[in-house]
N, C-alpha and C positions, 0 to 999 in steps of 0.2 A: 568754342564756347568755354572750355579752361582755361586759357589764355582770358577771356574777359571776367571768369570768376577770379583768377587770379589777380589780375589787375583790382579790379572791385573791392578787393580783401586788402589790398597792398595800403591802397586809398584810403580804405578805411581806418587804418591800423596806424595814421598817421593822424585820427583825432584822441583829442586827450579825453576820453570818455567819462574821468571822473573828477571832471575841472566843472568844480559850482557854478560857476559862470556859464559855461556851456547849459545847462539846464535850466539856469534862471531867462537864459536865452529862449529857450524852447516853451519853457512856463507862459513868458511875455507873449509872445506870436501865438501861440494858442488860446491864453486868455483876451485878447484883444476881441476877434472876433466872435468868440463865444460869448463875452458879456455886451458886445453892444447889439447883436442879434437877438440873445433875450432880451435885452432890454426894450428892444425895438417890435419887436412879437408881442410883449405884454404891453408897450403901447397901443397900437393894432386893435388889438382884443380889448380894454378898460380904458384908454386914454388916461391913463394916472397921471404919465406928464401934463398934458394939455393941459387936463383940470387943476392940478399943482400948481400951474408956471402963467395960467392966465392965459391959455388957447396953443393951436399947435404952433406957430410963427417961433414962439420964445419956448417953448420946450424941444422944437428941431434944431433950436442955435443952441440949445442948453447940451443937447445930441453932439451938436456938431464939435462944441468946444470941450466935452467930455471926450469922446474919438479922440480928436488932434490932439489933445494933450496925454490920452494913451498909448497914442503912434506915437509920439515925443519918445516919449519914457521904454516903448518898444524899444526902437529906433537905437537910442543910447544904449541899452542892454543888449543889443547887438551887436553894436561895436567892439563895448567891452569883452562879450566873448572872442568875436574873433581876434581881437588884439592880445586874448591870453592862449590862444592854440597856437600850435607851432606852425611856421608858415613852411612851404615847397619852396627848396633855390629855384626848382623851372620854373616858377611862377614868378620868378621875382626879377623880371627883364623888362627893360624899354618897350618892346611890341605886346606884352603882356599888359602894362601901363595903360598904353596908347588904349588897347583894346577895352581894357576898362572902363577909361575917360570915353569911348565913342559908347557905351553898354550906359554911362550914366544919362549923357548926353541925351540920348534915345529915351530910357526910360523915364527922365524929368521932364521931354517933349509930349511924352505919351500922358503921363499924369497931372499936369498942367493943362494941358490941352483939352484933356476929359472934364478937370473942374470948370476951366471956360465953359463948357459947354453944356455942364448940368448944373453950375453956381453949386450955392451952400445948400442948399435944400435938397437938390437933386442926386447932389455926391453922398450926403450924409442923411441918407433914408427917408428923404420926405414922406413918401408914400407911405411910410408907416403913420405918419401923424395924418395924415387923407393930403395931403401937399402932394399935389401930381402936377406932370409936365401938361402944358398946352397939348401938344404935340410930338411923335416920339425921336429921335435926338437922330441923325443919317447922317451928319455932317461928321467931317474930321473929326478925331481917331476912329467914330466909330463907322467912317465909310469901309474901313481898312482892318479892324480888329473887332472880334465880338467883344472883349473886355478891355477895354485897353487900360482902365486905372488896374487891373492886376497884373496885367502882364508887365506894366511900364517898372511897378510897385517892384516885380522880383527880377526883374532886370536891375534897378537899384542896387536890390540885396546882393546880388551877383555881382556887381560891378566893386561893392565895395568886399566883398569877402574877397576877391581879387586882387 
């Protein structure tokens, strides 16, 4: 067990703990889904949007193109962090590569494949505006994974901190 606190601490001590970037990182991924979860609750509860935007059809796409363009801007502040942390030479080899490129590969099958599968309404909360599925979704990813837009999502992040 010393041997893996050890290691743990080594790891550790190789991020730049007080690099803005790194925290505006952390800000972003956290404020992502806390603002579209309330935001999505208080629709639920008052339908503010629906009644605002002219029914829930155009305030779930007002949802959806809010989200996407806060995963955007995620997404790039992500980057940006890890491209200002110091990188590991082990990590910085051709099977290290390969394995990253097979980790995106996977996780843009898995997240692709979710949205085929629940469209724009299903991925990006319909259910909070009353937008529910026919029927509930058993088909690929989700014969194979309970979530698979999450899981696919931080296989991504992993792939590219990599």
């Amino acid at each position: 067990m010393a041997d893996f606190s050890q290691a743990a601490a080594s790891l550790l001590g190789l991020v730049e703990w007080g690099d803005a970037k790194l925290w505006a990182s952390v800000a972003a991924t956290a404020w992502c889904p806390t603002f579209w979860n309330i935001a999505a609750r208080r629709e639920h509860r008052t339908r503010f949007m629906s009644k605002a935007l002219g029914g829930a059809y155009p305030a779930c796409y007002t949802m959806a193109a809010t989200i996407f363009t806060f995963s955007l801007v995620r997404d790039w502040v992500f980057n940006v962090a890890i491209d200002s942390q110091p990188s590991l030479a082990l990590l910085d080899t051709d099977n290290v590569k390969l394995v990253a490129a097979g980790l995106l590969v996977v996780g843009n099958v898995l997240v692709g494949s979710t949205y085929l599968r629940l469209g724009i309404t299903g991925t990006y909360l319909g259910d909070y505006f009353g937008i529910l599925m026919k029927e509930r979704v058993t088909g690929f990813p989700f014969s194979v994974f309970e979530n698979p837009m999450y899981l696919g999502s931080t296989l991504n992040f992993l792939s590219l901190a990599l």
